[in-house]
Kinemage of the C-alpha trace (Angstrom):
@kinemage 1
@onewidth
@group {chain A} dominant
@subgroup {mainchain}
@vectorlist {calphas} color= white
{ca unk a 1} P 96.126 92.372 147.723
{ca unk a 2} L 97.953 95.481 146.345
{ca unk a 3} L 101.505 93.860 145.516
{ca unk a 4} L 103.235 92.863 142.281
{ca unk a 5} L 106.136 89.961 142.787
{ca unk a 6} L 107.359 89.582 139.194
{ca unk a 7} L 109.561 92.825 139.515
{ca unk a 8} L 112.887 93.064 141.604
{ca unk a 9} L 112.168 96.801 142.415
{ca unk a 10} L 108.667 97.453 142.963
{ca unk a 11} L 107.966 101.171 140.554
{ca unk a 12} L 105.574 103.871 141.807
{ca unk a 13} L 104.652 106.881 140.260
{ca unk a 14} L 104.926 109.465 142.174
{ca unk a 15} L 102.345 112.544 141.144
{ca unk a 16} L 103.236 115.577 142.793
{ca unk a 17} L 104.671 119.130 142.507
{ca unk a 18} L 108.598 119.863 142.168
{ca unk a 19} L 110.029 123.260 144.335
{ca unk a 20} L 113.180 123.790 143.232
{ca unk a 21} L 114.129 124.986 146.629
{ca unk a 22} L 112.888 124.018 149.935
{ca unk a 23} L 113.351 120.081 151.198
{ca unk a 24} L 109.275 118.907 150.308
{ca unk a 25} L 107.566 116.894 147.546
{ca unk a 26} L 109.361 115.604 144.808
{ca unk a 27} L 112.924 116.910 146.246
{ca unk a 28} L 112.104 114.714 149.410
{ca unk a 29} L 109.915 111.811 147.825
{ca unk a 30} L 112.255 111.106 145.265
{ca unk a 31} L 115.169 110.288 147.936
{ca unk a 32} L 113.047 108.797 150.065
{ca unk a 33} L 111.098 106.200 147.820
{ca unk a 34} L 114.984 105.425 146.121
{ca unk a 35} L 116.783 105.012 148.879
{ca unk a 36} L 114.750 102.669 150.389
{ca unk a 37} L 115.055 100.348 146.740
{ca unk a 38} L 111.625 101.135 144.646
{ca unk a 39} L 112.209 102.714 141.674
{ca unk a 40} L 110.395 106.217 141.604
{ca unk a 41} L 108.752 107.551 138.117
{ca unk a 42} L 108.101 111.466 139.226
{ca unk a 43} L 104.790 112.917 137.281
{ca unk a 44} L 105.598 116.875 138.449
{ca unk a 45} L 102.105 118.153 138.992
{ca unk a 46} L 103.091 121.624 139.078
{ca unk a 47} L 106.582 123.608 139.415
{ca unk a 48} L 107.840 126.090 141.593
{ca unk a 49} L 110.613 127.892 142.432
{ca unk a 50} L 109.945 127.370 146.205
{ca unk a 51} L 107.414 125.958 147.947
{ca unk a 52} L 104.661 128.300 149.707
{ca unk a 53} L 105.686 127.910 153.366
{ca unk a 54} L 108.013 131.349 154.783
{ca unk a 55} L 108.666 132.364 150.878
{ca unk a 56} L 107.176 134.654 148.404
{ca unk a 57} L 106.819 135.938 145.237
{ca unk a 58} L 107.944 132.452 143.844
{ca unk a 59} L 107.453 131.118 140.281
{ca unk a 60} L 104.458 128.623 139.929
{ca unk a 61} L 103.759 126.718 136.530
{ca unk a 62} L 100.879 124.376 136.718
{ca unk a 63} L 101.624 121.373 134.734
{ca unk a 64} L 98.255 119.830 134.156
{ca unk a 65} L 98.640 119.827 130.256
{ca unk a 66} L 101.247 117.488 131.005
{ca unk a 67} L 99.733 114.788 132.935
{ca unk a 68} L 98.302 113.280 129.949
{ca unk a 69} L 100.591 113.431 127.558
{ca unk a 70} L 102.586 111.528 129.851
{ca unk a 71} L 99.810 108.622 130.980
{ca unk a 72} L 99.718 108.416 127.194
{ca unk a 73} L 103.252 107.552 126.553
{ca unk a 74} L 103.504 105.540 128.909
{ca unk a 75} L 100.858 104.217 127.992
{ca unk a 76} L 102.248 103.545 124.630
{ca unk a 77} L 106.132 101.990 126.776
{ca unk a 78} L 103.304 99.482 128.359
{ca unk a 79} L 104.328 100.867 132.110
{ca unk a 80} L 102.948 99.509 134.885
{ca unk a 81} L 102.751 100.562 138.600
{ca unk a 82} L 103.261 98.741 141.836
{ca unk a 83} L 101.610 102.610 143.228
{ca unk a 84} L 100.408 105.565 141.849
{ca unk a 85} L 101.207 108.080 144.595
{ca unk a 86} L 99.629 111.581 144.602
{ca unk a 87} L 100.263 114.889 147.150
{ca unk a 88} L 99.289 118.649 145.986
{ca unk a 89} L 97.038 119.041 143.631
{ca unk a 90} L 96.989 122.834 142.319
{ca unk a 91} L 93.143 122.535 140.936
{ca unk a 92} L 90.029 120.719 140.742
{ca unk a 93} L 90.934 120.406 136.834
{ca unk a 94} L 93.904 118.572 138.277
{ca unk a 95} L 92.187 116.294 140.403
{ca unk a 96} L 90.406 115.035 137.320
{ca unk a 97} L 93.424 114.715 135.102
{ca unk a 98} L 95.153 112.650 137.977
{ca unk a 99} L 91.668 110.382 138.020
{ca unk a 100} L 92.638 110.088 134.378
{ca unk a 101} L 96.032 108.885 134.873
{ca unk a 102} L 95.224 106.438 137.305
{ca unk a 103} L 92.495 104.929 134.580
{ca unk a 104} L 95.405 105.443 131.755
{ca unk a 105} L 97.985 103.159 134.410
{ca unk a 106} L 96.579 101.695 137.213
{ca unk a 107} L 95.439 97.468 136.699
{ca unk a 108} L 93.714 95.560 139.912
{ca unk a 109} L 97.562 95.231 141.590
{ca unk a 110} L 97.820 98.860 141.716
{ca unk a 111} L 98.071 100.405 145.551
{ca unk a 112} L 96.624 103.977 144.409
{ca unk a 113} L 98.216 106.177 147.519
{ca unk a 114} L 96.820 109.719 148.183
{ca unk a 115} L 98.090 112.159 150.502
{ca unk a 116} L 95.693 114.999 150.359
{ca unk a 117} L 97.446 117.764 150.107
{ca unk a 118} L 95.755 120.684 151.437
{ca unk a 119} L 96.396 122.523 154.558
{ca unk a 120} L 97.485 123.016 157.999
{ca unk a 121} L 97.034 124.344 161.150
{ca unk a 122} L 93.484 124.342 160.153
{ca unk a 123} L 93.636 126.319 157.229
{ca unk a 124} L 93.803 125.600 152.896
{ca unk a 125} L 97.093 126.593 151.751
{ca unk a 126} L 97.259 129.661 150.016
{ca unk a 127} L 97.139 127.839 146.609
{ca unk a 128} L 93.923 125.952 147.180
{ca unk a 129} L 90.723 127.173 147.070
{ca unk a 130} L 87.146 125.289 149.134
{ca unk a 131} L 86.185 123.420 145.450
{ca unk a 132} L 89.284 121.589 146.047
{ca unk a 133} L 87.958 120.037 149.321
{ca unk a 134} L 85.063 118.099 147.052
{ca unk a 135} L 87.277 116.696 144.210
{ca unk a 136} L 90.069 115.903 146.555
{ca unk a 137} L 87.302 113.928 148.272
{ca unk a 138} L 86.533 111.951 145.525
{ca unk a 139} L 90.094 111.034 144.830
{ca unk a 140} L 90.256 109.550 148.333
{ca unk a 141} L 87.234 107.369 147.756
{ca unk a 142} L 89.716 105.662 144.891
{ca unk a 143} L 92.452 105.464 147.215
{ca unk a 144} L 93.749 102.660 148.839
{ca unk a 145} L 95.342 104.357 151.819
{ca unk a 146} L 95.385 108.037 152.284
{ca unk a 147} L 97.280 110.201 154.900
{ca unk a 148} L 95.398 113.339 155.799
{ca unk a 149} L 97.193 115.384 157.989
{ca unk a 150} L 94.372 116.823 161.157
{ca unk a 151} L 93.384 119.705 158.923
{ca unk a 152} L 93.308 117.886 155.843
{ca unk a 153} L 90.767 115.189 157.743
{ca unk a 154} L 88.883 117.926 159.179
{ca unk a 155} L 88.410 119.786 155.820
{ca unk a 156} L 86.831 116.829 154.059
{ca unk a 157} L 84.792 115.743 156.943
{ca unk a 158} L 83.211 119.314 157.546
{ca unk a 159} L 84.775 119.178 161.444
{ca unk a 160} L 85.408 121.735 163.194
{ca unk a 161} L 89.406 121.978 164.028
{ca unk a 162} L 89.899 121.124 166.909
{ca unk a 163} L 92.516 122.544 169.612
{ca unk a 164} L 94.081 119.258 171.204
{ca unk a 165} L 97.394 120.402 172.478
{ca unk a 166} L 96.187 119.579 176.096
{ca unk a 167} L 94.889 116.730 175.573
{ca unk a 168} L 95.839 113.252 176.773
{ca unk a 169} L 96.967 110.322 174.255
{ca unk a 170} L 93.802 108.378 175.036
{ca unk a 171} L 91.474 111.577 174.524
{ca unk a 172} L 92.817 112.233 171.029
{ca unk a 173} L 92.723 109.141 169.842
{ca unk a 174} L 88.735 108.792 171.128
{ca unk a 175} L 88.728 112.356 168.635
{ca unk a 176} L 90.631 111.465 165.821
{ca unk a 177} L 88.767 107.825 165.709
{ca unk a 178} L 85.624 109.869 165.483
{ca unk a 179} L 86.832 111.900 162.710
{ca unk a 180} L 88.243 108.692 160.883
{ca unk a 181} L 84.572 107.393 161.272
{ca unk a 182} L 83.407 110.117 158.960
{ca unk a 183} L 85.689 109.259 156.598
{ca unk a 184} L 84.930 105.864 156.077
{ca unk a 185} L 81.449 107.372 155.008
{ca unk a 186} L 82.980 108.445 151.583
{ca unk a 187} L 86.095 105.968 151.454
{ca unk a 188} L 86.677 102.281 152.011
{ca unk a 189} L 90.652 103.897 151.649
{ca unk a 190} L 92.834 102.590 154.999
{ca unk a 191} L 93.156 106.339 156.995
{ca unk a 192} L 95.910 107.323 158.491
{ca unk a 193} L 96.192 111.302 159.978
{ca unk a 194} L 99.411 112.756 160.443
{ca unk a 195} L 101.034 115.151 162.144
{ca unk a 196} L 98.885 115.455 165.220
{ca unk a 197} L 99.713 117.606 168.548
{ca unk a 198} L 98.705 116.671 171.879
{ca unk a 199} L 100.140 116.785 175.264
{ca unk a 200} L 102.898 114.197 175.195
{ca unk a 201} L 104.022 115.601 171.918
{ca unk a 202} L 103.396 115.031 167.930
{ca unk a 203} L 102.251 111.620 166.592
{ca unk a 204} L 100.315 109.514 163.660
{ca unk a 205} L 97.136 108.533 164.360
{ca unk a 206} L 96.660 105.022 162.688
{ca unk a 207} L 93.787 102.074 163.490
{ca unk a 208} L 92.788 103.545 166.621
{ca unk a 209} L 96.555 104.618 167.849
{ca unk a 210} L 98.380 107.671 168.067
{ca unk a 211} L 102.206 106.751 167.539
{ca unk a 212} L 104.061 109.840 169.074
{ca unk a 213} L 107.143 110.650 166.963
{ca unk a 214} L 108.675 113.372 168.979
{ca unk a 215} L 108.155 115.043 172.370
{ca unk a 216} L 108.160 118.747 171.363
{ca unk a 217} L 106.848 120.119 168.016
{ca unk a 218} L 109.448 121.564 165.716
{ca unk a 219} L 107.581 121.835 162.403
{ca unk a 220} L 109.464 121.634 159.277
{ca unk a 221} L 108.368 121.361 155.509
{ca unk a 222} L 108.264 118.237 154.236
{ca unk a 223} L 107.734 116.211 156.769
{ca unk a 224} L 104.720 114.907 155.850
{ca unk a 225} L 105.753 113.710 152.464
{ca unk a 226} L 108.696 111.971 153.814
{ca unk a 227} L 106.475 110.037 156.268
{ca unk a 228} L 104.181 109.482 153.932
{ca unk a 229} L 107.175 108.127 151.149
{ca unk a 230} L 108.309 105.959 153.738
{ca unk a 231} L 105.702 104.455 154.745
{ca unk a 232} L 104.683 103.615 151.122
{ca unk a 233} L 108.670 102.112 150.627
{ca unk a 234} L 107.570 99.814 153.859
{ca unk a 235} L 104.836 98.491 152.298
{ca unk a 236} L 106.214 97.750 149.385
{ca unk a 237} L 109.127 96.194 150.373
{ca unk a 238} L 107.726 93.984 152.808
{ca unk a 239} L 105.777 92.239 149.821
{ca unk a 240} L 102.507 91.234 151.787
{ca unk a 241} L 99.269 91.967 151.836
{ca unk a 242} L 97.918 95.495 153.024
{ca unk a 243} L 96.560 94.092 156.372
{ca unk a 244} L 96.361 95.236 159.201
{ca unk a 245} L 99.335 94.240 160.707
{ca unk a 246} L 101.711 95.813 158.038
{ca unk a 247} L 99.487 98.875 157.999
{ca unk a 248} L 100.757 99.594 161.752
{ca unk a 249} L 104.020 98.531 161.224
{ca unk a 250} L 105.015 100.968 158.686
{ca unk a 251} L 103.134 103.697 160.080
{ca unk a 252} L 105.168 102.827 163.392
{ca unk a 253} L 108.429 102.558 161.302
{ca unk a 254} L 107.997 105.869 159.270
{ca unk a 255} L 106.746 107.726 162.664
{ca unk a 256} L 110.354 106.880 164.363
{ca unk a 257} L 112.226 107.861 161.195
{ca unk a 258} L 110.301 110.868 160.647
{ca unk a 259} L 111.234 111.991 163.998
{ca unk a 260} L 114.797 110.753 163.867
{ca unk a 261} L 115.426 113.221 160.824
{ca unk a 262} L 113.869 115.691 162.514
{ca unk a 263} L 116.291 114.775 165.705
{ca unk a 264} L 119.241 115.306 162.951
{ca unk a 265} L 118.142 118.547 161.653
{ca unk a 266} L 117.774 120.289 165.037
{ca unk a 267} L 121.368 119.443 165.513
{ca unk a 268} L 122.620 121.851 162.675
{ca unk a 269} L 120.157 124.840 164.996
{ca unk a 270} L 119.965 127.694 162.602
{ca unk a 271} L 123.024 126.873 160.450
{ca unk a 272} L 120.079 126.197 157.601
{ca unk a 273} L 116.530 127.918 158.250
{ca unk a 274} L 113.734 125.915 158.711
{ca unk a 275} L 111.872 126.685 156.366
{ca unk a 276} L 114.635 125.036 154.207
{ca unk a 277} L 113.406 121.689 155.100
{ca unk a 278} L 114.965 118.680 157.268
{ca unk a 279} L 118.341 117.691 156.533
{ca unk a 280} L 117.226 114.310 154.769
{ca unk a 281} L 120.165 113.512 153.024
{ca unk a 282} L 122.576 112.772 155.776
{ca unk a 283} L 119.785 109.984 156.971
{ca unk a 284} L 119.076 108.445 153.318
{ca unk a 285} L 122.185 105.916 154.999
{ca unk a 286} L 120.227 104.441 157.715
{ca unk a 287} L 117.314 104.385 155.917
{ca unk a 288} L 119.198 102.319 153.453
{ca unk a 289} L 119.960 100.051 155.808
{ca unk a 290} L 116.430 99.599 157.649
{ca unk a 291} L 114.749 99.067 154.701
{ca unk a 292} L 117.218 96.236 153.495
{ca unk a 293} L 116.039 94.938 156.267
{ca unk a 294} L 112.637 94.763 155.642
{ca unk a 295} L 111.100 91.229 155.465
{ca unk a 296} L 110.864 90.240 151.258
């Protein structure tokens, strides 16, 4: 059981990178995880003037110097977590510092969330490198739910990326279930793969399901933080154990809020360019209200 009842607001840290421009990671999780009432603690892993997807020449500071410093102090505050939450990781180095942090802050209520940050469309980002496949690997076997997206699950299992566009619900989910198999072979972590496309349209595959979110794939940054932020919030809020049962629910619930932002965005057309993100903050209202909603 990975909850803590003695607090009104359950508190995650939340260890990823800050773009100043561009609607992904901290700019979206920060929203997300406060909107939906859990108090956020952002740990910027790295900083950048954009993110990486349809800009260049941006400004990127790795921060890993201080990820320490900070586990130290708070440390020192006596902080503790209801999650530690981490998403791109700029280096193996950083992998380790983050293992560090978790050590420094994490106790036996701790849910230790990873999103593994890595790629898409069946490539690394430009900004990792193959040694960050192995490290990131080891992080997930700490983890008590990660959410790979397809290349990100394909990466650590060594599997070949596979074209499933044309492919029926029931055949990706035989594929995907086979790829989640090799997973459990370094992690015990609860898997959940993201941002999958098949023939009826784009879904989350999670405990042998694909949950479509949208008919037609309209990719936009960021998405896959906020589903992964909200899904966390879900969790949390519903203050029960990580079973089964709330494991599909808030994969379910953050797969049909994903989509409805993405729904909101395409309304606006080209008024704001895609790569600027989705238009989160004229849904942070309704996501208010679903997750006061949420069983307590």
């Amino acid at each position: 059981m990975k909850n803590n009842s003695k607090r009104k607001l359950p508190r995650v840290a939340a260890l990823h990178d800050l773009s100043c421009f561009g609607r992904c990671a901290l700019t979206v999780i920060i929203p997300a995880l406060s909107a939906s009432g859990i108090q956020t603690i952002p740990v910027p892993t790295a900083l950048l003037s954009t993110h990486t997807g349809g800009f260049t020449n941006m400004h990127f500071r790795d921060l890993d110097d201080s990820i320490g410093d900070i586990a130290r102090h708070f440390g020192e505050l006596g902080l503790d977590f209801d999650a530690i939450y981490t998403g791109f990781l700029g280096s193996e180095r950083q992998v380790r510092t983050v293992e560090d942090f978790i050590d420094k802050t994490a106790d036996e209520n701790t849910l230790i969330f990873v999103d593994p940050v890595m790629g898409d469309d069946g490539k690394l980002y430009s900004a990792c490198f193959p040694e960050l496949v192995a490290e990131m690997r080891r992080l997930c076997a700490r983890a008590d739910i990660i959410t790979p997206n397809l290349t990100e699950a394909c990466l650590m299992t060594d599997t070949e990326y596979p074209d499933l566009s044309e492919h029926s619900k029931e055949e990706v989910e035989a594929a995907i279930g086979a790829i989640a198999e090799k997973i459990k072979t370094f992690t015990n972590a609860e898997c959940v793969v993201t941002g999958v496309h098949f023939k009826e349209g784009v879904g989350t595959y999670c405990l042998g399901k694909m949950h479509s979110e949208r008919a037609r794939r309209n990719d936009y940054p960021g998405t896959g933080d906020l589903f992964a932020s909200v899904m966390l919030a879900y969790i949390l809020k519903s203050g029960k154990p990580l079973d089964r049962e709330i494991l599909q629910k808030s994969a379910e619930y953050a797969s049909r809020f994903t989509a409805e932002v993405i729904d909101y965005s395409l309304e606006y057309g080209d008024a704001e360019p895609r790569r600027d993100g989705v238009l989160l903050e004229g849904c942070l209202g309704k996501l208010v209200a679903d997750m006061n909603a949420v069983e307590v």
